[in-house]
gemmi code that builds the backbone of each chain (N, CA, C; Angstrom):
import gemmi

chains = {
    "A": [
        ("UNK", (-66.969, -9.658, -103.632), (-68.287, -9.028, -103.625), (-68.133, -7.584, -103.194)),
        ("UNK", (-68.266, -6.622, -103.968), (-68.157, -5.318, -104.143), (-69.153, -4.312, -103.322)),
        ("UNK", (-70.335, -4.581, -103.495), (-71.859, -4.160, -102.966), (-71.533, -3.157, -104.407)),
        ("UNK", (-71.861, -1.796, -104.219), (-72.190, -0.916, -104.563), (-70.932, -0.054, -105.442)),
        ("UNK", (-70.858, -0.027, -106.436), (-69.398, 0.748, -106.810), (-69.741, 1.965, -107.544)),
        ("UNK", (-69.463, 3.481, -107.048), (-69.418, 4.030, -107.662), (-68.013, 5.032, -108.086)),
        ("UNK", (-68.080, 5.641, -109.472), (-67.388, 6.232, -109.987), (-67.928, 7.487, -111.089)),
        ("UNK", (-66.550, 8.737, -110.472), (-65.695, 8.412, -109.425), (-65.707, 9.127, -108.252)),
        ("UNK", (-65.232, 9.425, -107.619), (-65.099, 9.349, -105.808), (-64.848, 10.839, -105.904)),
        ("UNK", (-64.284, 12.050, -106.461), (-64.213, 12.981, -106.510), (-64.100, 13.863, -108.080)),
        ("UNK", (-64.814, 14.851, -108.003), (-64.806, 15.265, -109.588), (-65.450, 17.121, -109.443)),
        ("UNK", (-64.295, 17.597, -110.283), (-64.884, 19.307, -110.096), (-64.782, 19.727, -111.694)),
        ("UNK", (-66.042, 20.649, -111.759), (-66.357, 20.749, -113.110), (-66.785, 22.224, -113.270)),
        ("UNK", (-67.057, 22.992, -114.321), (-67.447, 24.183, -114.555), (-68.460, 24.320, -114.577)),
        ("UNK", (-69.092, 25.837, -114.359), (-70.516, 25.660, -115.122), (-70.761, 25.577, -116.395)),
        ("UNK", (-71.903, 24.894, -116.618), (-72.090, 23.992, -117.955), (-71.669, 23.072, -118.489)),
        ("UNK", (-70.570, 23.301, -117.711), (-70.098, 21.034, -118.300), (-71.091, 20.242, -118.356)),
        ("UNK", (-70.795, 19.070, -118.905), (-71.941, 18.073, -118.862), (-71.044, 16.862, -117.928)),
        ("UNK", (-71.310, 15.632, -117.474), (-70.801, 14.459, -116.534), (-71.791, 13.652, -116.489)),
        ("UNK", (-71.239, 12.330, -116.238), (-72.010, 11.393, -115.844), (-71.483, 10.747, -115.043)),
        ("UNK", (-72.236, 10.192, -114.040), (-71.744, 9.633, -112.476), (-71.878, 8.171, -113.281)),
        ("UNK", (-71.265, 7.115, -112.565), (-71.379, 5.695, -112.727), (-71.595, 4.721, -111.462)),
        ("UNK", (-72.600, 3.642, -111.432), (-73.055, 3.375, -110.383), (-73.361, 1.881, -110.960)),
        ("UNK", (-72.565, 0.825, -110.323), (-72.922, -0.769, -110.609), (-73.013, -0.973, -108.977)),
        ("UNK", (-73.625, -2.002, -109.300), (-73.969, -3.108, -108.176), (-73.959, -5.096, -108.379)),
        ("UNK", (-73.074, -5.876, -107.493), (-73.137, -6.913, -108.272), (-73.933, -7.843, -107.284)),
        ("UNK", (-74.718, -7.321, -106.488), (-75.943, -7.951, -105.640), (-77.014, -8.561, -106.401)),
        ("UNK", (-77.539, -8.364, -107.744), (-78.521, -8.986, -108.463), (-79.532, -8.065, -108.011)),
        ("UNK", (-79.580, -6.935, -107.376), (-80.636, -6.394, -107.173), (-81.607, -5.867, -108.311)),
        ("UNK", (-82.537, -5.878, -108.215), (-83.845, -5.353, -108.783), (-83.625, -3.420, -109.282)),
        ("UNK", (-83.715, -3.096, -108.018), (-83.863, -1.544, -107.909), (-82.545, -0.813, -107.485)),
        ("UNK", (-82.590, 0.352, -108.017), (-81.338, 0.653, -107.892), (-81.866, 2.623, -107.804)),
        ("UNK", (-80.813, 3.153, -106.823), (-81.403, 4.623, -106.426), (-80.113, 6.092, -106.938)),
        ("UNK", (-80.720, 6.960, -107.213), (-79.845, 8.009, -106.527), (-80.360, 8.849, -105.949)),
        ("UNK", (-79.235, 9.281, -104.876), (-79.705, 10.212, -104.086), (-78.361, 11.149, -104.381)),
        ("UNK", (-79.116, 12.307, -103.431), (-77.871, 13.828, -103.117), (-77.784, 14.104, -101.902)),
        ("UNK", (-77.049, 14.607, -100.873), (-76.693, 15.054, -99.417), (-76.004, 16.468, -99.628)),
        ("UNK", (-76.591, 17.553, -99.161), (-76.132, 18.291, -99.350), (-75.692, 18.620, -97.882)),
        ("UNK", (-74.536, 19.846, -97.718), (-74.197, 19.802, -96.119), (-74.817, 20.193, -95.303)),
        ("UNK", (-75.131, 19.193, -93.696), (-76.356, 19.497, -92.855), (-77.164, 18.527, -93.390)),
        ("UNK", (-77.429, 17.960, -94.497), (-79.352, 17.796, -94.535), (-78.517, 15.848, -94.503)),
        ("UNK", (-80.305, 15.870, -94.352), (-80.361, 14.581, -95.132), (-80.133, 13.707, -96.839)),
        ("UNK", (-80.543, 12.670, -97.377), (-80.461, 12.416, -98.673), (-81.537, 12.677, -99.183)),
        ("UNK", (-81.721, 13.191, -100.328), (-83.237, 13.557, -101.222), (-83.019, 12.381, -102.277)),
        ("UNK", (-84.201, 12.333, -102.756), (-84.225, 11.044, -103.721), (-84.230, 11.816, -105.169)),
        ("UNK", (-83.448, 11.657, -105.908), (-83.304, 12.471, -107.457), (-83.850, 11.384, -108.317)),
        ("UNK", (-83.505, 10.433, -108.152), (-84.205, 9.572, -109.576), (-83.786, 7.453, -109.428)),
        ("UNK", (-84.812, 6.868, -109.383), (-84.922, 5.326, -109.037), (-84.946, 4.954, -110.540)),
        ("UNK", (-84.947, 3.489, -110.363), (-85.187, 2.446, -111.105), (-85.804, 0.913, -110.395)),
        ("UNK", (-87.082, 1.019, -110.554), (-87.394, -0.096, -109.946), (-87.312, -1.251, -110.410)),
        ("UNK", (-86.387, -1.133, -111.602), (-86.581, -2.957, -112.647), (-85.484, -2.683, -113.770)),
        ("UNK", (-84.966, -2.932, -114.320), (-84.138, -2.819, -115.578), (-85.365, -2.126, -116.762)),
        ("UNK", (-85.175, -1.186, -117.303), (-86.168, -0.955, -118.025), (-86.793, 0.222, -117.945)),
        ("UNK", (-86.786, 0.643, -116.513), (-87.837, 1.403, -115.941), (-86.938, 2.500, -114.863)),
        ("UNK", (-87.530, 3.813, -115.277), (-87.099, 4.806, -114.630), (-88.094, 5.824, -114.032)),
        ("UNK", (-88.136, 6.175, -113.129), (-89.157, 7.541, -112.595), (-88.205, 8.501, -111.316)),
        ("UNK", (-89.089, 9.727, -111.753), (-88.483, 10.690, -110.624), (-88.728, 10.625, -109.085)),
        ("UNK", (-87.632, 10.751, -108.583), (-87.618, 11.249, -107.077), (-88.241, 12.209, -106.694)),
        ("UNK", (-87.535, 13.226, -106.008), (-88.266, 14.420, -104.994), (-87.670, 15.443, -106.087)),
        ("UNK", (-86.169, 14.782, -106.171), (-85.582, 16.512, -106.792), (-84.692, 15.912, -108.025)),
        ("UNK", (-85.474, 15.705, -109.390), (-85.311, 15.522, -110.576), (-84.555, 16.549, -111.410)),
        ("UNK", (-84.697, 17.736, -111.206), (-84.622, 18.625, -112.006), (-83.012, 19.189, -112.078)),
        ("UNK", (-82.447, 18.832, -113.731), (-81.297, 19.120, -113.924), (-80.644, 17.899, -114.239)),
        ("UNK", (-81.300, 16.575, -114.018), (-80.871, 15.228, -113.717), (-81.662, 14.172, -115.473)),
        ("UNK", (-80.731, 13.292, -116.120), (-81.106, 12.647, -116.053), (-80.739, 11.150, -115.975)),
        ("UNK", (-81.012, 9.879, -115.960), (-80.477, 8.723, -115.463), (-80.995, 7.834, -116.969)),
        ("UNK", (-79.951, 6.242, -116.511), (-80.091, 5.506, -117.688), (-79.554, 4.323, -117.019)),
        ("UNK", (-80.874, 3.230, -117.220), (-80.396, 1.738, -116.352), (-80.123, 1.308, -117.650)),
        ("UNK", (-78.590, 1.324, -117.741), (-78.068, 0.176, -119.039), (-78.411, -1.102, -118.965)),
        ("UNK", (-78.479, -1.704, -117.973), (-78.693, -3.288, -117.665), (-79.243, -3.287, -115.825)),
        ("UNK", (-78.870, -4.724, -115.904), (-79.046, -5.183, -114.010), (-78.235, -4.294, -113.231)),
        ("UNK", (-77.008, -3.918, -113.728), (-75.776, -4.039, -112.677), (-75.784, -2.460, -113.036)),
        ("UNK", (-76.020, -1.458, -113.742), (-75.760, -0.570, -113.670), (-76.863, 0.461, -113.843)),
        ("UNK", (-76.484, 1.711, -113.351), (-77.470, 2.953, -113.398), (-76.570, 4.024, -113.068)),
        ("UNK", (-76.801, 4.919, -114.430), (-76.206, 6.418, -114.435), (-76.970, 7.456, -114.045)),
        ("UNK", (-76.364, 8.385, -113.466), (-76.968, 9.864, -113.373), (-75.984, 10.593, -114.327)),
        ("UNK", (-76.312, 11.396, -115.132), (-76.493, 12.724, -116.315), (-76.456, 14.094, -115.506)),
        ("UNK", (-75.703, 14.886, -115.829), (-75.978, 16.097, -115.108), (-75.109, 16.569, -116.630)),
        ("UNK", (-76.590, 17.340, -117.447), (-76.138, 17.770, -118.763), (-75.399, 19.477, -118.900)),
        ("UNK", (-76.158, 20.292, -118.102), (-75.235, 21.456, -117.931), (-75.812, 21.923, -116.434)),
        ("UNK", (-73.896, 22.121, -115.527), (-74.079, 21.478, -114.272), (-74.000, 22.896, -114.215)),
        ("UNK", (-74.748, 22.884, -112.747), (-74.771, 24.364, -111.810), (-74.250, 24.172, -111.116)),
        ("UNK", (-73.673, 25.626, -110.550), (-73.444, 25.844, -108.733), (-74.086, 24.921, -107.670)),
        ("UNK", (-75.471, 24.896, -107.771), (-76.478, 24.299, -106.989), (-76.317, 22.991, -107.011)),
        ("UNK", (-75.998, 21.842, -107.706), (-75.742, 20.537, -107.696), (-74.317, 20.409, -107.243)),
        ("UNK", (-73.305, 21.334, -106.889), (-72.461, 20.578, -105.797), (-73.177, 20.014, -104.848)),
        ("UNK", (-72.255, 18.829, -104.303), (-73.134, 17.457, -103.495), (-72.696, 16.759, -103.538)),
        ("UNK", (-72.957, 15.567, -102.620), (-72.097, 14.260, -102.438), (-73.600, 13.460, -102.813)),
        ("UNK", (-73.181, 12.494, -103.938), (-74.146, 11.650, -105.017), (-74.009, 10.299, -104.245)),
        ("UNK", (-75.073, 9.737, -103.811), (-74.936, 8.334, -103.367), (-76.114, 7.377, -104.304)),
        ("UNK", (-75.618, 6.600, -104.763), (-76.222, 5.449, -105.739), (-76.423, 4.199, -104.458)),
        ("UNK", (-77.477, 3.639, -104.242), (-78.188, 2.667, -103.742), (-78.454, 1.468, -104.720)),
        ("UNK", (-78.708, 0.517, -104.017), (-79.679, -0.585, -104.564), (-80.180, -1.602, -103.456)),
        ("UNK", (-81.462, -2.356, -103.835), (-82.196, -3.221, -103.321), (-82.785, -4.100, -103.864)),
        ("UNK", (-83.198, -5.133, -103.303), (-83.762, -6.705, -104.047), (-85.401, -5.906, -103.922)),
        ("UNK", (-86.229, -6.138, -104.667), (-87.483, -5.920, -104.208), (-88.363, -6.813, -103.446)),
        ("UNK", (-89.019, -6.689, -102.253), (-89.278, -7.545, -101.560), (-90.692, -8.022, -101.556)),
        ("UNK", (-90.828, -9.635, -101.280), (-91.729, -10.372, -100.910), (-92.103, -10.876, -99.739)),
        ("UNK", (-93.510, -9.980, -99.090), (-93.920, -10.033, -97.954), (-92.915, -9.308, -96.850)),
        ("UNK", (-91.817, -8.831, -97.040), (-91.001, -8.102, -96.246), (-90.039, -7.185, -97.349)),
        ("UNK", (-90.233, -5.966, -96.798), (-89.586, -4.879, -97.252), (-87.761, -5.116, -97.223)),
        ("UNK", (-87.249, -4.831, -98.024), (-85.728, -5.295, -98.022), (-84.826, -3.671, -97.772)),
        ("UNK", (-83.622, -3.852, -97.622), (-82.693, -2.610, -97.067), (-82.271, -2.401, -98.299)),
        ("UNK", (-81.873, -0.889, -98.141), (-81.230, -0.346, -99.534), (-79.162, -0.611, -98.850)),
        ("UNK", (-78.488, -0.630, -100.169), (-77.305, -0.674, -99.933), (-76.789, 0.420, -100.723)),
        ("UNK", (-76.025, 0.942, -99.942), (-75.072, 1.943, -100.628), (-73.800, 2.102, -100.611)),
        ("UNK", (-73.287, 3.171, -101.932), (-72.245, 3.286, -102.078), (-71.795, 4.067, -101.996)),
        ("UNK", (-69.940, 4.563, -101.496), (-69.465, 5.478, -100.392), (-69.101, 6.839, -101.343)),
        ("UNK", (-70.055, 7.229, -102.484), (-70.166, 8.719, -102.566), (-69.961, 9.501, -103.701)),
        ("UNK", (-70.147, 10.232, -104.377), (-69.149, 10.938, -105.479), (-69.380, 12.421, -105.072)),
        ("UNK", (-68.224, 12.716, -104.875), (-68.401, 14.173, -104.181), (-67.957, 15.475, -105.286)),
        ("UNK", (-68.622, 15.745, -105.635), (-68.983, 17.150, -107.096), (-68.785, 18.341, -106.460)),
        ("UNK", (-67.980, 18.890, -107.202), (-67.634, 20.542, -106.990), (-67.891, 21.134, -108.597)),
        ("UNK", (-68.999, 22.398, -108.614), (-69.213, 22.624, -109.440), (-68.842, 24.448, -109.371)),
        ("UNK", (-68.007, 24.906, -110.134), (-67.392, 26.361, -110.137), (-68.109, 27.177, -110.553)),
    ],
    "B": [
        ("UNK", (-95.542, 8.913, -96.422), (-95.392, 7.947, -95.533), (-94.963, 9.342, -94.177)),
        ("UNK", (-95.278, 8.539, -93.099), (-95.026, 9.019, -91.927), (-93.716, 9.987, -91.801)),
        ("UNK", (-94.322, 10.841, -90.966), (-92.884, 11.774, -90.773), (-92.486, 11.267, -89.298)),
        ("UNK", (-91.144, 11.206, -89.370), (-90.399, 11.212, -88.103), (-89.742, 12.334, -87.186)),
        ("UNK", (-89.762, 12.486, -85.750), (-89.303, 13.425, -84.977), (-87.641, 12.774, -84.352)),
        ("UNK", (-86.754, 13.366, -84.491), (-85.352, 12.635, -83.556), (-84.960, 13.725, -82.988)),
        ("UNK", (-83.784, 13.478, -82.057), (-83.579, 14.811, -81.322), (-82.423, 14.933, -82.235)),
        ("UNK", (-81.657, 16.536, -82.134), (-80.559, 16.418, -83.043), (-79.076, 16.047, -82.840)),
        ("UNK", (-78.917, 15.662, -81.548), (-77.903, 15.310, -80.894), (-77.841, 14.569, -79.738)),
        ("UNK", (-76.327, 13.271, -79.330), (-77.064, 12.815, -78.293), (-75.118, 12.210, -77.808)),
        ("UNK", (-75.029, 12.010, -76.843), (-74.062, 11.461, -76.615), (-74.361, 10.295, -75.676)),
        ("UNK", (-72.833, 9.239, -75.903), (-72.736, 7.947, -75.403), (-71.136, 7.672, -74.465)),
        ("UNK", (-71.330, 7.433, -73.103), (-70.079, 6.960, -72.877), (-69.812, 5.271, -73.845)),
        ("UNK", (-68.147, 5.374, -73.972), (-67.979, 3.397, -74.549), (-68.333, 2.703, -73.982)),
        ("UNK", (-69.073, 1.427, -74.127), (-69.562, 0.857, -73.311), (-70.781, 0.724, -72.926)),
        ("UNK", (-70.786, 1.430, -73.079), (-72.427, 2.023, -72.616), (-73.900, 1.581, -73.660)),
        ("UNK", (-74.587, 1.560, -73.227), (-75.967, 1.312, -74.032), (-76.291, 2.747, -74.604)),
        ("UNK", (-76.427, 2.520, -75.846), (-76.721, 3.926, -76.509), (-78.135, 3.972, -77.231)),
        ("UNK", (-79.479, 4.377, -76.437), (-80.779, 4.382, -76.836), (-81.258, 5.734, -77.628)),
        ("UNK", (-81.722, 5.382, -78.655), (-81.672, 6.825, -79.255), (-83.699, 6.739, -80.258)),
        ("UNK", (-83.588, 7.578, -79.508), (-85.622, 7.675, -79.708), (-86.175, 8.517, -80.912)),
        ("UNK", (-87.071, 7.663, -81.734), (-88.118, 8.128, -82.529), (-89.016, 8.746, -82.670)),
        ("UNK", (-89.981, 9.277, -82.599), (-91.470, 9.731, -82.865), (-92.055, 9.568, -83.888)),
        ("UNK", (-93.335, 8.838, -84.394), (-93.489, 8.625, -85.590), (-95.327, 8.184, -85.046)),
        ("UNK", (-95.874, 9.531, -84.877), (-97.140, 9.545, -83.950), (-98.076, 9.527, -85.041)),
        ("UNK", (-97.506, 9.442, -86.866), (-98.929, 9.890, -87.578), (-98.459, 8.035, -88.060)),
        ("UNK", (-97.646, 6.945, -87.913), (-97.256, 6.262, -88.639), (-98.776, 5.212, -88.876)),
        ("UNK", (-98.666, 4.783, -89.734), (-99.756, 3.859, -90.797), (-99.710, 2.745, -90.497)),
        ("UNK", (-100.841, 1.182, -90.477), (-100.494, 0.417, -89.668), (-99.595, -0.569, -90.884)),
        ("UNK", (-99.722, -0.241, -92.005), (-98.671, -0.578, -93.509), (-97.505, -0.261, -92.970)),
        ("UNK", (-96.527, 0.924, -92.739), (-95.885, 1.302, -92.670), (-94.937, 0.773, -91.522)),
        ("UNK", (-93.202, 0.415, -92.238), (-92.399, -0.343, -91.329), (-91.735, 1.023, -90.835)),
        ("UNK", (-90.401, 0.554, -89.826), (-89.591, 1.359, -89.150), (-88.327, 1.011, -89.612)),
        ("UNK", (-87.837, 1.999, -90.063), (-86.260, 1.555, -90.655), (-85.350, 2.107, -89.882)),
        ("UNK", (-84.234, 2.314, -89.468), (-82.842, 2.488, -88.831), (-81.648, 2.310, -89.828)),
        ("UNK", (-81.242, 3.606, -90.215), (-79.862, 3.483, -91.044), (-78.700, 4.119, -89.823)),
        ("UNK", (-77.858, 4.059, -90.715), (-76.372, 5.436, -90.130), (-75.714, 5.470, -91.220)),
        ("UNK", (-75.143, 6.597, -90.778), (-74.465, 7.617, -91.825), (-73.073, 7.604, -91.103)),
        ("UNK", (-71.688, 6.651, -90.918), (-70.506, 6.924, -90.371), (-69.769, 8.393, -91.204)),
        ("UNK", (-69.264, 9.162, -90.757), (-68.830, 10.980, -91.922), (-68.082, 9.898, -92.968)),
        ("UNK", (-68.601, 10.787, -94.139), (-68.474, 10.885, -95.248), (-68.596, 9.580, -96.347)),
        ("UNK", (-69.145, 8.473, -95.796), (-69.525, 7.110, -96.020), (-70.862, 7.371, -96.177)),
        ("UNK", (-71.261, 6.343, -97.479), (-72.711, 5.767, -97.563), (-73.705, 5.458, -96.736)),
        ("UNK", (-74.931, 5.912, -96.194), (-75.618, 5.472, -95.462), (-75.260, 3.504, -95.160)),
        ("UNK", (-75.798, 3.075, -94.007), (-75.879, 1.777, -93.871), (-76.808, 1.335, -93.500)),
        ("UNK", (-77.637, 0.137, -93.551), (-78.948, -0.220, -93.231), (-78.533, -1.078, -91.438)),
        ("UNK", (-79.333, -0.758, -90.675), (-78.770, -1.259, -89.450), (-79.999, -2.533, -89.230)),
        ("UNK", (-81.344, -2.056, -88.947), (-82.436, -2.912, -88.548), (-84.053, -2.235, -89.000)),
        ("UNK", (-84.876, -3.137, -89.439), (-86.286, -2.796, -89.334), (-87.417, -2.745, -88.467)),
        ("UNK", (-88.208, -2.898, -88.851), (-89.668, -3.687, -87.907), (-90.924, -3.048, -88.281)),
        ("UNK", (-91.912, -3.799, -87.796), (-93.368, -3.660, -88.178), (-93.874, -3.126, -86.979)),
        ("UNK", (-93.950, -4.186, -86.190), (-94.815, -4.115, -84.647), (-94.271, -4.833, -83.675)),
        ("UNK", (-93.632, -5.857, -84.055), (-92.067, -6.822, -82.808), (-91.344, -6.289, -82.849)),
        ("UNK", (-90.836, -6.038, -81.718), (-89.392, -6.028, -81.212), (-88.557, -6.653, -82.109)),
        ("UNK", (-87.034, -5.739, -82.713), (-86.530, -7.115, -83.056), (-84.728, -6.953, -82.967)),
        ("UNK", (-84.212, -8.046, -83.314), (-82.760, -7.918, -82.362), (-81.846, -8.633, -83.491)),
        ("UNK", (-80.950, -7.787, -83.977), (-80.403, -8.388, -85.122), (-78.108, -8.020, -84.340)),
        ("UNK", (-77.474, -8.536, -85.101), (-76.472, -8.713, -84.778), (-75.502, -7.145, -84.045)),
        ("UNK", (-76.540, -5.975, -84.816), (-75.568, -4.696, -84.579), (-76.834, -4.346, -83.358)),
        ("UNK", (-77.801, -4.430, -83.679), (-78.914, -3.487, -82.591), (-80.144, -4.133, -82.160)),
        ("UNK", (-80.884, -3.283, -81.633), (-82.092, -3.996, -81.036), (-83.103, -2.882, -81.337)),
        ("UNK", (-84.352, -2.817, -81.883), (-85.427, -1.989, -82.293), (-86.719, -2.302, -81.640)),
        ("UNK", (-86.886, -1.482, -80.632), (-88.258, -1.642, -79.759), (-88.983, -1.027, -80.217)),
        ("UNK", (-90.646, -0.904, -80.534), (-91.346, -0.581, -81.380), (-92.346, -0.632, -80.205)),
        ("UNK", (-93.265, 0.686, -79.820), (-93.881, 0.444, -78.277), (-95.379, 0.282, -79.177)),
        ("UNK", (-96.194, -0.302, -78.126), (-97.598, -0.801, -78.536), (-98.413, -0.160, -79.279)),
        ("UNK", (-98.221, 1.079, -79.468), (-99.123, 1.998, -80.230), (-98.442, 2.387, -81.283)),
        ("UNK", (-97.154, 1.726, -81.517), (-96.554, 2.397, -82.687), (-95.935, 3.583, -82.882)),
        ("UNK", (-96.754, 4.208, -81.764), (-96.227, 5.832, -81.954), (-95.100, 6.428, -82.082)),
        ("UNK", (-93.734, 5.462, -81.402), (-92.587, 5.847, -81.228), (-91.536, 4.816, -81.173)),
        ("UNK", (-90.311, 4.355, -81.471), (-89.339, 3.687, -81.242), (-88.159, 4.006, -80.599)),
        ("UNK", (-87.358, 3.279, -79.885), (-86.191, 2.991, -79.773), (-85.032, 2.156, -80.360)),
        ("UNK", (-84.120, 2.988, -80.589), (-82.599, 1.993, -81.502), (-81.825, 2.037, -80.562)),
        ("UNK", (-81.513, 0.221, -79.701), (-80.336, 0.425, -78.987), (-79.171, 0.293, -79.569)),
        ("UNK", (-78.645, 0.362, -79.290), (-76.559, -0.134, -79.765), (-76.398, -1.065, -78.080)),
        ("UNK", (-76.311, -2.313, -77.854), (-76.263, -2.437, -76.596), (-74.684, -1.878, -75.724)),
        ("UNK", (-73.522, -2.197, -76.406), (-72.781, -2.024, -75.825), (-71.527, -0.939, -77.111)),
        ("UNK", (-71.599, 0.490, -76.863), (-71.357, 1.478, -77.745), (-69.931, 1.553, -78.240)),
        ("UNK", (-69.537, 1.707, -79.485), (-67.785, 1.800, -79.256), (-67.960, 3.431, -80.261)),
        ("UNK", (-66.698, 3.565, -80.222), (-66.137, 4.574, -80.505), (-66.972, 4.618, -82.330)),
        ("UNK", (-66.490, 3.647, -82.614), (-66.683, 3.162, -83.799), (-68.356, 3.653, -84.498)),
        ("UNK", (-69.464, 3.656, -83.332), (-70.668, 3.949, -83.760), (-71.243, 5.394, -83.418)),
        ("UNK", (-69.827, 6.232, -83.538), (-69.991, 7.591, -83.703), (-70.747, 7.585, -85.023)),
        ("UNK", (-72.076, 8.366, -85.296), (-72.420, 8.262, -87.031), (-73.803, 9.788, -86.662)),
        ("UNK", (-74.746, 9.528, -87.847), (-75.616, 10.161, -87.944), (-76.694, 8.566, -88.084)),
        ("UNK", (-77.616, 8.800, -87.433), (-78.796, 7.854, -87.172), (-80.236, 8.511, -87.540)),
        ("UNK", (-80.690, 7.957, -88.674), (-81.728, 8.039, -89.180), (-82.814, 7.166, -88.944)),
        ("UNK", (-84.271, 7.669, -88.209), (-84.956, 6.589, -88.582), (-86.239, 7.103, -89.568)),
        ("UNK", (-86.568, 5.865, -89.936), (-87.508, 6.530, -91.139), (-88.673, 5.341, -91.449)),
        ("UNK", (-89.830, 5.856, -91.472), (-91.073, 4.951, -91.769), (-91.358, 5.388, -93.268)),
        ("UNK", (-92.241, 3.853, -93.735), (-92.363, 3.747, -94.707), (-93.550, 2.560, -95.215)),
        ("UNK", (-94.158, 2.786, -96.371), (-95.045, 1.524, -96.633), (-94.461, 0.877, -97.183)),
        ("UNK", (-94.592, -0.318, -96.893), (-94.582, -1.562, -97.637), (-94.618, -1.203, -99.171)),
        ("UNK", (-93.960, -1.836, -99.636), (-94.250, -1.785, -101.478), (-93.704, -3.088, -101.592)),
        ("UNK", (-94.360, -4.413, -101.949), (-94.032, -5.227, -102.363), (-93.913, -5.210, -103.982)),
        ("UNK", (-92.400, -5.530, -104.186), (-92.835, -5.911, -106.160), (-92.166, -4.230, -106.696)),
        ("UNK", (-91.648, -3.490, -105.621), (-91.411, -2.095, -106.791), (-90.480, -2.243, -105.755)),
        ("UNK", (-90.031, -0.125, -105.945), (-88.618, -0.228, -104.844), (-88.816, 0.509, -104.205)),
        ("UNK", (-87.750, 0.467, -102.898), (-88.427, 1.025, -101.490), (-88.218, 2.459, -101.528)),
        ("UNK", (-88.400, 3.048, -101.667), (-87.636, 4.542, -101.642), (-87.564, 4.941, -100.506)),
        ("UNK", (-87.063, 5.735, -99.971), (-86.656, 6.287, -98.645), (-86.428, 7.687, -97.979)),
        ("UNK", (-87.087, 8.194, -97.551), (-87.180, 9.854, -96.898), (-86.559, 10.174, -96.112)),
        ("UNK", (-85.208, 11.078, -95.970), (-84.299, 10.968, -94.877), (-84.330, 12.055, -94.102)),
        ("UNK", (-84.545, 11.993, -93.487), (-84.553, 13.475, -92.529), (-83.240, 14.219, -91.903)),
        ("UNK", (-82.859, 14.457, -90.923), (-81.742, 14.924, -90.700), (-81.356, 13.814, -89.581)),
        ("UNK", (-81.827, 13.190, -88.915), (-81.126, 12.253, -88.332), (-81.015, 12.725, -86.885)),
        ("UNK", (-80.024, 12.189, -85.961), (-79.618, 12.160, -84.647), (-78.087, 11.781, -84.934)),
        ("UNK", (-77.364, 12.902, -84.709), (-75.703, 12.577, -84.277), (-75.335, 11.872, -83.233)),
        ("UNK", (-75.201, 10.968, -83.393), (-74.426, 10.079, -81.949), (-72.998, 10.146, -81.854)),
        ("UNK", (-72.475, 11.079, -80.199), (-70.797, 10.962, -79.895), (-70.458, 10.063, -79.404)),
        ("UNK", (-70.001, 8.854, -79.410), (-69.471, 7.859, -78.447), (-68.157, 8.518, -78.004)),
        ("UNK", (-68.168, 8.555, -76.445), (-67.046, 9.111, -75.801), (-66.496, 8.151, -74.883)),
        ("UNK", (-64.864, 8.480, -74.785), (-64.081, 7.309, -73.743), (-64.743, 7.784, -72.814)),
    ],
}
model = gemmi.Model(1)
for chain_id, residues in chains.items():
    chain = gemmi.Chain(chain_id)
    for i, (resn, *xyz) in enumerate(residues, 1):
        res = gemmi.Residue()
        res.name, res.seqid = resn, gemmi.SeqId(i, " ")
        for name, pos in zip(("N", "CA", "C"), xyz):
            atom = gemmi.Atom()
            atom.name, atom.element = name, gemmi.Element(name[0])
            atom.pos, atom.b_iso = gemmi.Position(*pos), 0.0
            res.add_atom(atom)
        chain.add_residue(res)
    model.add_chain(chain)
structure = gemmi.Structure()
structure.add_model(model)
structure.setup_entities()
């Protein structure tokens, strides 16, 4: 049992490249997240999936986009990358809860250097 | 959802009980209390919740005082190991969708010999 797998773990790119982060989970969860940490702060929410099917924006969308292939997986898109999206990418997931709110689980990072 | 106040730093001898305090004076009576950490350069981790009980799960203990206004996250007995960044963060309930989560900057905890 894996929790959270993402790929891959380190990656440096130019400006304007395009990439896509990869993010499974084999929890059966429902919802599945990404976030960004930039250095100092906290995580901002860039873009969820609350169901297979279904996608909506976070706080800080812009530059981003995502694709729940199935249960187990959810991509982030970064089609032409900036300076500004260096960051360490953390992909989440959670069961959605009944009568009690459930914990998000995460995974240990993809850390982007963008030139 | 509610904003939270933490201090930005805090240290712990090992051993020691490591209490590390909330503020969350606008929180909603919907709205739970979450507790993550951040060990460097690792994925956040989910530690403990709560509504309005007290509650005491295998890593910590989350006191939640009568008015809601504010919490405590103990660690009862601290190791080296729970050096991290400690987030707490309120939130509503969403049954049936997904939880999303607002992170603020947290509280650095040093556990020291």
């Amino acid at each position: 049992n894996a929790g959270v797998t993402q790929t891959p773990k380190f990656q440096v790119l130019k400006t304007g490249q395009s990439m896509t982060l990869q993010c499974a989970q084999d929890m059966n969860h429902n919802s599945m997240y990404w976030y960004r940490q930039d250095p100092g702060m906290g995580l901002r929410l860039i873009y969820y999936s609350a169901s297979e099917g279904t996608t909506d924006k976070g706080e800080v969308p812009n530059g981003y986009n995502v694709s729940r292939l199935n249960k187990r997986e959810f991509s982030l898109r970064l089609e032409s990358a900036a300076p500004s999206q260096t960051s360490v990418y953390f992909c989440a997931s959670s069961e959605q809860g009944q009568g009690s709110d459930q914990p998000q689980h995460f995974g240990d990072g993809t850390r982007l250097s963008i030139l | 959802d509610a904003k939270t106040t933490q201090p930005p730093s805090m240290d712990c001898a090992e051993g020691r009980a490591a209490n590390l305090p909330c503020n969350h004076s606008t929180i909603s009576g919907n709205e739970y209390v979450y507790w993550y950490r951040q060990i460097h350069s690792q994925g956040p981790q989910y530690i403990i919740h709560g509504l309005k009980n007290n509650e005491t799960n295998e890593m910590a203990s989350l006191i939640i005082t009568e008015d809601r206004k504010s919490s405590t996250l103990i660690l009862p007995h601290a190791t080296l190991r729970d050096t991290a960044v400690y987030y707490c963060i309120v939130r509503v309930l969403n049954t049936g969708t997904a939880s999303k989560l607002t992170f603020g900057t947290g509280t650095r905890l040093q556990v020291t010999l």
